[in-house]
MIMAR-682170 format. One record per residue (C-alpha): residue number from 1; z, y, x. Coordinates in steps of 0.05 Angstrom, whole numbers, padded with zeros to 5 digits. Layout:
# MIMAR-682170
+-----+--------+--------+--------+
! num !      w !      v !      u !
+-----+--------+--------+--------+
! NUM !      Z !      Y !      X !
...
+-----+--------+--------+--------+
# end
This chain:
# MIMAR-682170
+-----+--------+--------+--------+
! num !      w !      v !      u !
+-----+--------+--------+--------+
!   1 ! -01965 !  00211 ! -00273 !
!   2 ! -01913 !  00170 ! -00302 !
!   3 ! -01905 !  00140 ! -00234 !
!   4 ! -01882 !  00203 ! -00210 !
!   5 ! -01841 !  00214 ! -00266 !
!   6 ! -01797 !  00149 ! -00255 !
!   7 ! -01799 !  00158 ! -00184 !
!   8 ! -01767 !  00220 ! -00193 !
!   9 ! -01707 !  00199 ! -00235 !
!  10 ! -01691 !  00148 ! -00199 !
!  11 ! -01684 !  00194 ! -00134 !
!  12 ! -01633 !  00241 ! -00179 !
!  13 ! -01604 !  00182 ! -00207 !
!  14 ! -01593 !  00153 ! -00134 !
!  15 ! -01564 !  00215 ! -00098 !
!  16 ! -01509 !  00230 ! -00170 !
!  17 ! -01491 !  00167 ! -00148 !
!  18 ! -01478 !  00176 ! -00072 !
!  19 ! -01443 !  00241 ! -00092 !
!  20 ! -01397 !  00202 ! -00129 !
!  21 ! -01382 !  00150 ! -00083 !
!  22 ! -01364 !  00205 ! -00035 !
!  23 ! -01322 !  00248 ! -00078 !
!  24 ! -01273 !  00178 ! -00096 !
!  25 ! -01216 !  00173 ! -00048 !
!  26 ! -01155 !  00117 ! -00035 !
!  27 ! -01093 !  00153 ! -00012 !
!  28 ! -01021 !  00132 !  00006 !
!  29 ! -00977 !  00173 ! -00050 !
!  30 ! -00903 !  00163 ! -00030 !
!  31 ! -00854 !  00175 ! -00082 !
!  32 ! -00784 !  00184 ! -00063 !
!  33 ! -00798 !  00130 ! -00006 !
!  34 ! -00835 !  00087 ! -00046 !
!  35 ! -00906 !  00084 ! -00017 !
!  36 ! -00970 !  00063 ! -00064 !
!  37 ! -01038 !  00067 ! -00043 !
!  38 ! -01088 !  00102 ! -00112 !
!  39 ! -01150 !  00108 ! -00116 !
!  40 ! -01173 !  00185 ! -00141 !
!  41 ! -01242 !  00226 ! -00154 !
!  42 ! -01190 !  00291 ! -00146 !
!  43 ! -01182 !  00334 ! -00080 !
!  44 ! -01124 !  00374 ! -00091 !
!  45 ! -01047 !  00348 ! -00078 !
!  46 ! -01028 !  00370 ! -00142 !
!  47 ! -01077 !  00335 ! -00182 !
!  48 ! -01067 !  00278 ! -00150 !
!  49 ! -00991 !  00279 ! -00158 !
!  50 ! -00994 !  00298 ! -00238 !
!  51 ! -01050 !  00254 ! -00237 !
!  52 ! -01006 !  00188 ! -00229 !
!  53 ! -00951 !  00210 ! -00274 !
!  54 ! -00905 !  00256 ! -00232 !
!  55 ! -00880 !  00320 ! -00248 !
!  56 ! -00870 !  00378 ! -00183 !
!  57 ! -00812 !  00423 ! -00195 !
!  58 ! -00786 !  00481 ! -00157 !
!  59 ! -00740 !  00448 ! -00120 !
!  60 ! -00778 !  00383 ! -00101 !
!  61 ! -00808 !  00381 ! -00036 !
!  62 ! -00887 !  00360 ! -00031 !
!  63 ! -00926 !  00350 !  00032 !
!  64 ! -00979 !  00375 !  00046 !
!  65 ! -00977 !  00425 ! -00003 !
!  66 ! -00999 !  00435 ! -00079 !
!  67 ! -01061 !  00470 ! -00065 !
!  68 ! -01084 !  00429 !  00000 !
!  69 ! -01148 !  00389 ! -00009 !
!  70 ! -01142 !  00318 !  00028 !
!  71 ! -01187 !  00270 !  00043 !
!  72 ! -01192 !  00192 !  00046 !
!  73 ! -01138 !  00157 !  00070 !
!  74 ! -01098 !  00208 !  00074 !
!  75 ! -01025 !  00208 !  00061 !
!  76 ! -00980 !  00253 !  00011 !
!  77 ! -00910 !  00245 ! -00004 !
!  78 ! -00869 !  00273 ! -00057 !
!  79 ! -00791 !  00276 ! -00050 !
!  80 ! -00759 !  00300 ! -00121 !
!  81 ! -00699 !  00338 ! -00121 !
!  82 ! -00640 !  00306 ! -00151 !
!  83 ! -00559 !  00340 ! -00171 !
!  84 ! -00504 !  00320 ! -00142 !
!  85 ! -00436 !  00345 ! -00161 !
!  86 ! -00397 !  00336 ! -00099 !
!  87 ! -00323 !  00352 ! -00078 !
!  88 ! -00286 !  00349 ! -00022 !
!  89 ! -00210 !  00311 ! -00019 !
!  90 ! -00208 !  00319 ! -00087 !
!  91 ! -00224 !  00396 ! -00084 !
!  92 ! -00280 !  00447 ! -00094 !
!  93 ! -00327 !  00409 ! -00135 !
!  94 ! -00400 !  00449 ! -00136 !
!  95 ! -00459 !  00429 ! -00162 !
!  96 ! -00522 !  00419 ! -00105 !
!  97 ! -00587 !  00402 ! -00101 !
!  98 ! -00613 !  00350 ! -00056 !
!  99 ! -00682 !  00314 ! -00042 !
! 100 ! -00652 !  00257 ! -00008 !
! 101 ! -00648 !  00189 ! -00036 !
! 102 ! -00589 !  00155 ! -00008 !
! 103 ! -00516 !  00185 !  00003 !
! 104 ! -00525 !  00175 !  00070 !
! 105 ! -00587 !  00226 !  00070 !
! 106 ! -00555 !  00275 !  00016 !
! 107 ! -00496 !  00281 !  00069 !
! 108 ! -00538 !  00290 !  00127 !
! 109 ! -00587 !  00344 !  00087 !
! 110 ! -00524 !  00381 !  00066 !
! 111 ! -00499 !  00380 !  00137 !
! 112 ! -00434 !  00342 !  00121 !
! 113 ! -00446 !  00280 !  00169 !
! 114 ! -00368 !  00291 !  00191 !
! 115 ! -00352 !  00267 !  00112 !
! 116 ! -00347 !  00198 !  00079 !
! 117 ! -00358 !  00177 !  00009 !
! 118 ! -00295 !  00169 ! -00027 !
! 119 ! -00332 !  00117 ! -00081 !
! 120 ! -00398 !  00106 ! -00067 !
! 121 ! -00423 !  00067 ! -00007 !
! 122 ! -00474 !  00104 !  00048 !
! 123 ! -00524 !  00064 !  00018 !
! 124 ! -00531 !  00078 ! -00051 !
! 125 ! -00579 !  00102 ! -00079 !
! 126 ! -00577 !  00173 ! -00117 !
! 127 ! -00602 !  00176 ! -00180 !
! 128 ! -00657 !  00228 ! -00194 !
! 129 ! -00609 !  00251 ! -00259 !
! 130 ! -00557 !  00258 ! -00202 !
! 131 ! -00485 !  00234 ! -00189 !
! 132 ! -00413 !  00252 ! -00174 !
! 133 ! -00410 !  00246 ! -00102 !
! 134 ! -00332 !  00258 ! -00080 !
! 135 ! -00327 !  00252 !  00002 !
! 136 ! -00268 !  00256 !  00042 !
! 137 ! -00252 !  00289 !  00112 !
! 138 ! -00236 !  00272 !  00173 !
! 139 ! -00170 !  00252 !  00198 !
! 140 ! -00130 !  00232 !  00252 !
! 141 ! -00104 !  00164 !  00258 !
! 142 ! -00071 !  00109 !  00306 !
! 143 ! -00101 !  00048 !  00312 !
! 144 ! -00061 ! -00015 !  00340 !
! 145 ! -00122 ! -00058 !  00348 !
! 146 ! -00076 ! -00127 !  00363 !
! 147 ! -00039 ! -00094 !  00415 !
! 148 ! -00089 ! -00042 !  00426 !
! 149 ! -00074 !  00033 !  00423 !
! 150 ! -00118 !  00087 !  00409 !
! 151 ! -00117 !  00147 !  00363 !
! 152 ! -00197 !  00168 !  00325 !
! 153 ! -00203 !  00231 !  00281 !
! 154 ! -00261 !  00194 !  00230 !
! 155 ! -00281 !  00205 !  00149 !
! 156 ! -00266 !  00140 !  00114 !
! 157 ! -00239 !  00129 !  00032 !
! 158 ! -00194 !  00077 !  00059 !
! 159 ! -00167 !  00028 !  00117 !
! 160 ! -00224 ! -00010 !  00122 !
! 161 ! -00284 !  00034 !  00123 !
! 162 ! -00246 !  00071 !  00180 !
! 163 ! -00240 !  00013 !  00227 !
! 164 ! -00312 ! -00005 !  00204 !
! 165 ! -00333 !  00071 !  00224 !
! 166 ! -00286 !  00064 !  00288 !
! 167 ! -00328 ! -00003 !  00305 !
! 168 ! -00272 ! -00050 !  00297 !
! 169 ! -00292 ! -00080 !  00229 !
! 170 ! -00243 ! -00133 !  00195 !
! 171 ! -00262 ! -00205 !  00210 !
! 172 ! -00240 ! -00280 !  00177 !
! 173 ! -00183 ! -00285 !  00161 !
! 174 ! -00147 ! -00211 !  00198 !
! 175 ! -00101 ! -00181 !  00174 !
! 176 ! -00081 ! -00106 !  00164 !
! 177 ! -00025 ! -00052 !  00144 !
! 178 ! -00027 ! -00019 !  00109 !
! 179 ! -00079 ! -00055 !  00056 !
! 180 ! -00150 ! -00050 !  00068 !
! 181 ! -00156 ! -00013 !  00001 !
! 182 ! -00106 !  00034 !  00021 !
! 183 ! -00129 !  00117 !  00019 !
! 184 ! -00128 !  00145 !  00088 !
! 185 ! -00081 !  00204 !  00103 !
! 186 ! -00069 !  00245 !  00166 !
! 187 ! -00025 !  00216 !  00222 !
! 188 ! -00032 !  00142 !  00192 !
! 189 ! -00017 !  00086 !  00232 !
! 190 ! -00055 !  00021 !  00224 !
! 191 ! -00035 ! -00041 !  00258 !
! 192 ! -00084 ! -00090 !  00259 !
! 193 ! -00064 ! -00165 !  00275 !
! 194 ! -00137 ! -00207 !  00287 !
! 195 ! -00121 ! -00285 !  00264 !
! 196 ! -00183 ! -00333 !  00290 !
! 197 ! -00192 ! -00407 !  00287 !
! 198 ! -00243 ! -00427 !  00344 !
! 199 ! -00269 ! -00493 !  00362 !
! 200 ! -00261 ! -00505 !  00444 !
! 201 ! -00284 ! -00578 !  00471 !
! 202 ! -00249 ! -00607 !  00532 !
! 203 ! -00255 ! -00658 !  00569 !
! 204 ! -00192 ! -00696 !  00571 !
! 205 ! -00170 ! -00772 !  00598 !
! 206 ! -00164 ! -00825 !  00544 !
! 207 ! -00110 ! -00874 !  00545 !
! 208 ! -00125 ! -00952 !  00543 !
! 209 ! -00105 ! -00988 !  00484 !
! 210 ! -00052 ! -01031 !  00487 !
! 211 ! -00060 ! -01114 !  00471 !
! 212 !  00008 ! -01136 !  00451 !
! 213 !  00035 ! -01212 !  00471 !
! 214 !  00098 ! -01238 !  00431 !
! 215 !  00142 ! -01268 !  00477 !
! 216 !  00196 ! -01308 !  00439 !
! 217 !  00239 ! -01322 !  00502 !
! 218 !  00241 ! -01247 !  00521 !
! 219 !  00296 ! -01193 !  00482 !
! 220 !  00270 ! -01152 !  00424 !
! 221 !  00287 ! -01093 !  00467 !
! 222 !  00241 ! -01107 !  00524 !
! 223 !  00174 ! -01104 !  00546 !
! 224 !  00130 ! -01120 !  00605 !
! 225 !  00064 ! -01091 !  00621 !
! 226 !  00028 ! -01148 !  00649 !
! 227 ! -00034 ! -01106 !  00660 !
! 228 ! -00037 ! -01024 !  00653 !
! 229 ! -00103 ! -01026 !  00646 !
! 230 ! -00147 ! -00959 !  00656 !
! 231 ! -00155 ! -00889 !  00629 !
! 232 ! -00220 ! -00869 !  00612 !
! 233 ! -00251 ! -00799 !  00596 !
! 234 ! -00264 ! -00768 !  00528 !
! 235 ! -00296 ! -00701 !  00510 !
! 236 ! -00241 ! -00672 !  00446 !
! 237 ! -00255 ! -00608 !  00402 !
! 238 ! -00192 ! -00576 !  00384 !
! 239 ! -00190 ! -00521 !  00332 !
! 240 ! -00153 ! -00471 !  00366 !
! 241 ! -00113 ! -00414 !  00322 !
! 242 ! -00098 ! -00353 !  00357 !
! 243 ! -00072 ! -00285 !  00335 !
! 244 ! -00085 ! -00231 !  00379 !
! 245 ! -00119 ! -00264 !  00429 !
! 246 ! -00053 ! -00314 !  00434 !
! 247 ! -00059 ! -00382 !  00421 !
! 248 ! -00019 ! -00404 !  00369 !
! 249 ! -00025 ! -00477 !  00358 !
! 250 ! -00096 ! -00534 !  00359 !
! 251 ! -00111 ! -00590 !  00329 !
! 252 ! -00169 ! -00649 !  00351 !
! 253 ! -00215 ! -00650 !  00305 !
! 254 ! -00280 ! -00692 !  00346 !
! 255 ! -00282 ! -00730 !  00401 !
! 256 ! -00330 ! -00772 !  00443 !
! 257 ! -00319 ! -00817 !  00489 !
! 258 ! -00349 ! -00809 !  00557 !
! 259 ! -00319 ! -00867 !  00593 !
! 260 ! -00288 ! -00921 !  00556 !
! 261 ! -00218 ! -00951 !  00573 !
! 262 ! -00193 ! -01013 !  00598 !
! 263 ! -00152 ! -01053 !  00556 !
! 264 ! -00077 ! -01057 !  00572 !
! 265 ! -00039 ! -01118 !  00565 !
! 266 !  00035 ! -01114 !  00546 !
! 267 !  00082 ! -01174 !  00533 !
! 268 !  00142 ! -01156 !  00487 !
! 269 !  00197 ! -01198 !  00468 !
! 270 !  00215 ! -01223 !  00396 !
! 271 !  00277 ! -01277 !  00420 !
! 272 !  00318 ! -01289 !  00351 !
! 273 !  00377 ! -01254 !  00355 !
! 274 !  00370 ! -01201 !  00412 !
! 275 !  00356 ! -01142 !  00363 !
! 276 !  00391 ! -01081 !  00381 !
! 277 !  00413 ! -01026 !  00327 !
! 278 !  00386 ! -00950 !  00343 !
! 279 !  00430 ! -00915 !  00393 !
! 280 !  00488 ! -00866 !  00369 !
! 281 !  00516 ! -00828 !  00414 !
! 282 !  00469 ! -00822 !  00467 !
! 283 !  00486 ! -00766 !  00499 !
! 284 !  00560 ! -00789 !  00506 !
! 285 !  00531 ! -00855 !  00533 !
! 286 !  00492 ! -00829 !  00586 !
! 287 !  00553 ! -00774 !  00603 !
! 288 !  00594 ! -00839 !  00611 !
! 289 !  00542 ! -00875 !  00649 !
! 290 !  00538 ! -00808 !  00689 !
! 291 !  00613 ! -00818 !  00711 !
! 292 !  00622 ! -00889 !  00721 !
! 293 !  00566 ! -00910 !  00747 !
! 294 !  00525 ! -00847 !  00776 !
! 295 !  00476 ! -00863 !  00715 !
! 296 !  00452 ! -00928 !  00734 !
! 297 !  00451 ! -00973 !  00686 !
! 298 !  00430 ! -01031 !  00726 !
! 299 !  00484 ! -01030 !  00782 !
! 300 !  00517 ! -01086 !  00810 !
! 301 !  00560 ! -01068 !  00874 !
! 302 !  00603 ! -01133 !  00875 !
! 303 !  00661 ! -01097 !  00855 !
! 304 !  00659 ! -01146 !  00796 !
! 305 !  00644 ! -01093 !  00747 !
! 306 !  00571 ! -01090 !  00717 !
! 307 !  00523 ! -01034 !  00685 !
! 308 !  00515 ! -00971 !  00663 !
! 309 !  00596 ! -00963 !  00634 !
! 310 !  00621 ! -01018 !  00682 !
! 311 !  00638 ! -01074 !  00642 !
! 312 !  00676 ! -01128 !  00672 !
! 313 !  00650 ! -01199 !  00654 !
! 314 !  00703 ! -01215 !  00607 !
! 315 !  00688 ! -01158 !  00570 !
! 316 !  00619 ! -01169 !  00567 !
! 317 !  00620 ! -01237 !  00545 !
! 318 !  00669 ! -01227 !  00487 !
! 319 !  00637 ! -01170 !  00459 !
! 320 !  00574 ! -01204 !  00456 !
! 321 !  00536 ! -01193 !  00517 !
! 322 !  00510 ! -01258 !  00530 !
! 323 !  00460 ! -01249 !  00469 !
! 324 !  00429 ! -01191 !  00520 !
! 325 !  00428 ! -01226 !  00585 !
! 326 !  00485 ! -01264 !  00628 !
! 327 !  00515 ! -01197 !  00662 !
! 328 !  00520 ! -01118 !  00640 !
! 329 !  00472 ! -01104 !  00695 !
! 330 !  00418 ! -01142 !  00672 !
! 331 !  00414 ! -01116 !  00603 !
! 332 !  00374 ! -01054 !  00578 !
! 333 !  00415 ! -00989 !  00574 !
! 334 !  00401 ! -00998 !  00490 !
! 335 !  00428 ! -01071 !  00500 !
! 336 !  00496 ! -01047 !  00542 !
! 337 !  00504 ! -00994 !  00485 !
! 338 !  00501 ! -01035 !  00431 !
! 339 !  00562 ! -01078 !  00466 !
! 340 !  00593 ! -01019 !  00483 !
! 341 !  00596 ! -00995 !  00417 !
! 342 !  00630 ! -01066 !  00394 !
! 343 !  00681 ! -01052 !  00450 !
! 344 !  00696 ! -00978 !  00428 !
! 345 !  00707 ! -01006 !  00356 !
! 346 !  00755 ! -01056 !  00381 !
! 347 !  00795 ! -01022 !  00432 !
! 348 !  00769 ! -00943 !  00426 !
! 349 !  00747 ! -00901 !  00476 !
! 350 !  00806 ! -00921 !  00510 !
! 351 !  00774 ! -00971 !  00548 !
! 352 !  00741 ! -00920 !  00592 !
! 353 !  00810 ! -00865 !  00595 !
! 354 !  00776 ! -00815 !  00648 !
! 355 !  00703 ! -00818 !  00633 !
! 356 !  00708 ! -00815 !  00558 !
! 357 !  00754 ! -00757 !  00567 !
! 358 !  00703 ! -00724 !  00612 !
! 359 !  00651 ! -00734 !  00567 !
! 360 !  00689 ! -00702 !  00507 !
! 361 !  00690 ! -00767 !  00468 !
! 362 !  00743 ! -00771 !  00422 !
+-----+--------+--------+--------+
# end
């Protein structure tokens, strides 16, 4: 008998047991888009809702609804209804409800998708004890995108959330007028100018070093290249500015070499004596050269005058010309200056009447 009797209680004991594993439920509750997954004996929406903590006013929206009976897994979300106190260019502020959570939402629930925030970004968040939410309208604007034209009727709070809303956002280091900051008004113009530094690699020749041999029998002034050697090939990155599109100026900032270069070998002279002060008057030099001599400095027609201005030996020699070479002709155009310029001191420009004249040398 008492067999029977434990036998029996542990059957009613087993299937209370079974009922209550069936009657607990895990659900997905979303709360104002934040999803959590609870574990519940309830059935109803409602209970399940209050259950965790939240409140359902009139205006909240709740899916499915209160009195709905759900079962495992199954998924309820809650979106609470929020104020906003919103105005338009500054005008008409109103109180409204909304269940969204973001701006962007609220302006989309309330159908005013063709408005911007004036303050807040399209982002944000609103608060369930509910904001100020100024927008702004359309309006019509040019837009001189670096030299390109075009006119958009968008909602923006200033310069440079319209270009971001007309898809031409501001970059580096861009600049804009009026200021980014700036409110936008109807019939603004907005020139845009787009600055960019870019890096651009090219492949480019590179120029053989140069070995330089003193020669103390040759003139300070001179220079032989006894062997010119080879180019060879470099890759160089330039940073390259441009504005508009334009380039504006680069600089190297890498390079490697590809091919190397073969060394150069120049002989210049260091002969005591032979150095030759900087050139004044060049231009008047050459415009005499031009006139005497057709610009040659090194002719020699046997008319017995030598060089660049024609100097006659005599001259030459007693200005100091045979510290250059023996003859006019066979000195540099910086060595016949530099007795020239002895010769001009001594006797003026005189000592070439029509060609000085021509050249305006006075």
């Amino acid at each position: 008998m008492l067999r029977l009797v434990v036998a029996g209680l542990l059957l009613v004991l087993s299937f209370a047991g079974g009922l209550a594993v069936s009657a607990s439920k895990t659900v997905t509750l979303t709360v104002d888009g934040i999803a959590m997954r609870v574990s519940t004996m309830k059935s109803r929406v409602i209970d399940i809702v209050q259950e965790n903590g939240f409140r359902v006013d009139e205006r909240d929206d709740l899916y499915p609804a209160a009195d709905v009976e759900v079962r495992d897994a199954a998924n309820i979300v809650l979106r609470r209804s929020r104020p906003l106190q919103i105005s338009l260019d500054g005008h008409d502020s109103k109180q409204v409800w909304t269940t969204a959570s973001t701006v962007d939402e609220a302006l989309a629930q309330l159908a005013m998708t063709d408005t911007a925030p004036a303050a807040a970004s399209r982002g944000s968040r609103v608060p369930l004890a509910g904001m100020a939410l100024p927008v702004v309208s359309a309006k019509t604007v040019q837009i001189n995108d670096g030299g390109a034209v075009r006119t958009v009727h968008l909602a923006a709070a200033n310069v440079a959330g319209l270009l971001n809303a007309a898809g031409a956002p501001l970059l580096e280091s861009d600049q804009v007028a009026p200021g980014a900051a700036s409110p936008i008004v109807d019939g603004m113009q907005i020139q845009v100018t787009r600055n960019r530094i870019q890096r651009v690699t090219e492949r480019v020749p590179l120029q053989p070093p140069a070995h330089r041999i003193e020669d103390p029998e040759m003139n300070v002034s001179r220079q032989v290249v006894e062997d010119a050697g080879s180019p060879g090939t470099q890759d160089v990155t330039f940073a390259v500015a441009t504005v508009n599109g334009v380039e504006t100026g680069r600089l190297p900032v890498a390079n490697t070499v590809i091919t190397p270069a073969r060394e150069a070998v120049v002989r210049v002279g260091t002969k005591p004596g032979t150095d030759v002060p900087p050139v004044s008057n060049g231009s008047v030099w050459d415009a005499i050269a031009g006139c005497e001599a057709g610009g040659n400095w090194a002719i020699n027609t046997g008319n017995g005058y030598y060089g660049g201005v024609q100097f006659d030996q005599g001259t030459w020699e007693r200005n100091g010309g045979l510290r250059f070479a023996p003859r006019a002709d066979l000195a540099t155009r910086e060595e016949q200056i530099a007795v020239a310029e002895v010769t001009r001191q001594r006797q003026g420009w005189g000592a070439w009447p029509v060609c000085s004249g021509r050249a305006g040398a006075s």
